[in-house]
FIKOLGU-203836 format. One record per residue (C-alpha): x, y, z; chain; residue in three letters; residue number from 1. Coordinates in steps of 0.2 Angstrom, whole numbers, plus 5000, padded with zeros to 4 digits. Layout:
% FIKOLGU-203836
NUVEX   px   py   pz zator seke tipa
NUVEX    X    Y    Z     A  ALA  NUM
...
***
This chain:
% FIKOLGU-203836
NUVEX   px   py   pz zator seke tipa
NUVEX 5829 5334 5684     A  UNK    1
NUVEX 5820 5349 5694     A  UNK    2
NUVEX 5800 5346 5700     A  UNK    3
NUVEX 5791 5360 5700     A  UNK    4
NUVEX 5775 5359 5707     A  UNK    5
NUVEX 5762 5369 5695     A  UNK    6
NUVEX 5745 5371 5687     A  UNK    7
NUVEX 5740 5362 5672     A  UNK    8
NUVEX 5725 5370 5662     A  UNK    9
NUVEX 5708 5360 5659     A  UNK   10
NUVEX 5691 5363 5654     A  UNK   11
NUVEX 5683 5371 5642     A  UNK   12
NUVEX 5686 5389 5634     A  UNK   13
NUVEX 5684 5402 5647     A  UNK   14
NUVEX 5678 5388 5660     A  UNK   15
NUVEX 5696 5385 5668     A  UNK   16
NUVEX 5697 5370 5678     A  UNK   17
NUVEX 5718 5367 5685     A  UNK   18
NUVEX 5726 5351 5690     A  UNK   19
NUVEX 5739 5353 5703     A  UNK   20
NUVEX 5752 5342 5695     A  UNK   21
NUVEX 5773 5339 5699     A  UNK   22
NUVEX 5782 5340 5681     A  UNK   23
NUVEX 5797 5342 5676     A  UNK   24
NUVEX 5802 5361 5674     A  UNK   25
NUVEX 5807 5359 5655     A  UNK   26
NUVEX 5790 5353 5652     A  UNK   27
NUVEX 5776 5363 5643     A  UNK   28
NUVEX 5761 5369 5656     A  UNK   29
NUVEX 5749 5357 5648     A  UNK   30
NUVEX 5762 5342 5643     A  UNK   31
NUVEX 5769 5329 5652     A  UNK   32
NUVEX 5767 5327 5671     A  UNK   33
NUVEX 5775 5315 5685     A  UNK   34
NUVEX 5760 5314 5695     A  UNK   35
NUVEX 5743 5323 5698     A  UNK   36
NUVEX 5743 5328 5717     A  UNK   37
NUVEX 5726 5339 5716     A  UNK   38
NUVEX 5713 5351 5707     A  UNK   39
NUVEX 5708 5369 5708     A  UNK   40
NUVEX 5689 5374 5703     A  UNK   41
NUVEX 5690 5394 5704     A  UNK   42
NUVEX 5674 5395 5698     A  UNK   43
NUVEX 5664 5388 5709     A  UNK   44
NUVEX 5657 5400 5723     A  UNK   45
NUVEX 5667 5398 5735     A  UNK   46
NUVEX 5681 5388 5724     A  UNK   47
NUVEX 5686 5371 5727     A  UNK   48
NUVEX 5703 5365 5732     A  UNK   49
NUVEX 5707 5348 5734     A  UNK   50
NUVEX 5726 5342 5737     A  UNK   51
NUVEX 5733 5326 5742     A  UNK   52
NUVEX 5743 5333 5756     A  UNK   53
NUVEX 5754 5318 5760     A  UNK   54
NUVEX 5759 5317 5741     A  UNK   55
NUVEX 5762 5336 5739     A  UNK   56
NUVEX 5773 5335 5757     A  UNK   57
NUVEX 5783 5322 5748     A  UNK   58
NUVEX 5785 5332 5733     A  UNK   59
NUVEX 5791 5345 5743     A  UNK   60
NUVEX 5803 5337 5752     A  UNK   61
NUVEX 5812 5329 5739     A  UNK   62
NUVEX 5816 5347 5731     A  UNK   63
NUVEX 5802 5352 5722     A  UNK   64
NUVEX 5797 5370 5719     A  UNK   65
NUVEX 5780 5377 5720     A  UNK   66
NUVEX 5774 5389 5707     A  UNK   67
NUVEX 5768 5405 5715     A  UNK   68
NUVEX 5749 5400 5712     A  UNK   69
NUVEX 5753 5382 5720     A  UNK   70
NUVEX 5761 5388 5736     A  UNK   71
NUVEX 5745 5399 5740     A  UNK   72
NUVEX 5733 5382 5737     A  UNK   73
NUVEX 5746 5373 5748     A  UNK   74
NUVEX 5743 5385 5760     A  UNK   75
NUVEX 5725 5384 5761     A  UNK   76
NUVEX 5725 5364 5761     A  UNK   77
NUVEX 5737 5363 5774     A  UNK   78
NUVEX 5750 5355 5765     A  UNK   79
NUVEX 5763 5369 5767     A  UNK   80
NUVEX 5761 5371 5786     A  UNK   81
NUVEX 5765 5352 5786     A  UNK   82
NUVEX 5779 5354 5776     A  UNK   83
NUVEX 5786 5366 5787     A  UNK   84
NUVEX 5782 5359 5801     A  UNK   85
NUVEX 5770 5371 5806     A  UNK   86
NUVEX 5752 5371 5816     A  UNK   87
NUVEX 5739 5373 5803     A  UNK   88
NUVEX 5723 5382 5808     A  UNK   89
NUVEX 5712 5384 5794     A  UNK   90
NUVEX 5703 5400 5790     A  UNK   91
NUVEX 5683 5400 5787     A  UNK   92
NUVEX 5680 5402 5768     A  UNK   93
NUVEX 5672 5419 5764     A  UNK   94
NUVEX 5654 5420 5759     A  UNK   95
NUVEX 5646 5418 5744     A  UNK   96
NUVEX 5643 5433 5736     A  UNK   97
NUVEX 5625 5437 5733     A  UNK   98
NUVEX 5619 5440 5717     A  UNK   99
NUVEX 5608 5455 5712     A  UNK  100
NUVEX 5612 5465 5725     A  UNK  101
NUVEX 5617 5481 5720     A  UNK  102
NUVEX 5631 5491 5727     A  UNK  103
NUVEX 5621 5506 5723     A  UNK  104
NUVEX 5604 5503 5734     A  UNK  105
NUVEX 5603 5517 5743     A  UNK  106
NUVEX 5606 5534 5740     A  UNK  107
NUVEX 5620 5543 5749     A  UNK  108
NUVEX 5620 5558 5756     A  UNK  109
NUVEX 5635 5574 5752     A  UNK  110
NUVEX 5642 5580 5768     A  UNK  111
NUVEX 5645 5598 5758     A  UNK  112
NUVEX 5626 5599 5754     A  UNK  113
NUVEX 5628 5601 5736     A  UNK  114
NUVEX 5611 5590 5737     A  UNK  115
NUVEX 5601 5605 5746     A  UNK  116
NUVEX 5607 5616 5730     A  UNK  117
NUVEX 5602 5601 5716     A  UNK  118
NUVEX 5584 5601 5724     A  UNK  119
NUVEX 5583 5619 5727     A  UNK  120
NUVEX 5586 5621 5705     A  UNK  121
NUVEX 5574 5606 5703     A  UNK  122
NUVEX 5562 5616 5712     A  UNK  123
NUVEX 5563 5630 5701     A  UNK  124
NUVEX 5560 5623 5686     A  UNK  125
NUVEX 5548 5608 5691     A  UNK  126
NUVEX 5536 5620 5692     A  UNK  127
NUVEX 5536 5622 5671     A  UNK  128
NUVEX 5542 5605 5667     A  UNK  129
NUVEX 5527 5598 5678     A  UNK  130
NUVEX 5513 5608 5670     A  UNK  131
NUVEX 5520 5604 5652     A  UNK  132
NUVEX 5519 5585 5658     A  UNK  133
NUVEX 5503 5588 5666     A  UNK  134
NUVEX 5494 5593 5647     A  UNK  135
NUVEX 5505 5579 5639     A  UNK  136
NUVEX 5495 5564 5652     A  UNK  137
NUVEX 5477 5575 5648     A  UNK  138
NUVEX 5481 5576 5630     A  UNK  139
NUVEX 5487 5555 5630     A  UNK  140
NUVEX 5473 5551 5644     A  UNK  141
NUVEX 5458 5561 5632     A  UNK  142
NUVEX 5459 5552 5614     A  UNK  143
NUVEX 5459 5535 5626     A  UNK  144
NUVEX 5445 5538 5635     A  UNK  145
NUVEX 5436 5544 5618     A  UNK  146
NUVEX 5442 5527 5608     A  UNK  147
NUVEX 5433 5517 5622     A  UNK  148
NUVEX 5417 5526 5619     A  UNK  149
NUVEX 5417 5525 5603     A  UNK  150
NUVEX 5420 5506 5602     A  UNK  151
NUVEX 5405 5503 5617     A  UNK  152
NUVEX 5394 5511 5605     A  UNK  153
NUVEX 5399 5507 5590     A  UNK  154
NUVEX 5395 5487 5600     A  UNK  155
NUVEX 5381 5495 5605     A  UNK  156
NUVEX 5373 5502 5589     A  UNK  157
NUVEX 5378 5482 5581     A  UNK  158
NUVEX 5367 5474 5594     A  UNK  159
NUVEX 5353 5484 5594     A  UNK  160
***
């Protein structure tokens, strides 16, 4: 019988959770198993691996074969470096990414200057645009004004 050692699928749809199981290679991914020797939380920030490294060292030297996937979660438990008789130095896990920050947060500048040229067309017709928009907020900001007066005294005119 070859062992291979190999994720099995858990969890809900599109919320993987793996166990890190030895199973016969005939097997289905998500059938029969000859022991659980871990999980794999990918989607927690930073994700969680958890290996029973003695068991998984066993595994391996008794012949079993590590699915691509496996043999870089061994690596990061230590189990591989154990297996091969290796010092393990574990790296620092990276840092949880930020959320709402935008990549986009500040404005870069063109080394060829095309942004001189954008502002210098800007320029040009800001000058129309900025009069057209200037009689657009009178035009909104003078009907306003007159809707207040005429509801104080209107209010006015009632209470007197």
């Amino acid at each position: 019988m070859a062992v291979r050692l190999r994720l099995m699928r858990m969890g809900k749809k599109k919320q993987p959770t793996y166990r890190v199981v030895a199973a016969d290679s005939r097997s289905p991914r998500n059938g029969r198993f000859i022991e659980i020797i871990g999980t794999y939380q990918p989607r927690l920030e930073p994700s969680v691996v958890k290996i029973d490294n003695e068991r998984a060292v066993h595994w391996l030297q008794h012949g079993a074969q590590p699915s691509e996937t496996v043999e870089k979660l061994l690596k990061i438990s230590g189990a591989w470096a154990d297996f091969k008789g290796e010092q393990f130095s574990p790296t620092a896990p990276p840092a949880p990414k930020k959320k709402g920050a935008s990549k986009n947060s500040e404005p870069t500048d063109s080394a060829d200057g095309s942004d001189e040229v954008d502002e210098a067309k800007t320029e040009e017709t800001d000058g129309e645009e900025n009069s057209q928009d200037e009689i657009a907020v009178v035009e909104d900001e003078q009907p306003a004004e007159a809707e207040d007066e005429s509801t104080s005294d209107g209010d006015d005119e009632e209470q007197s």
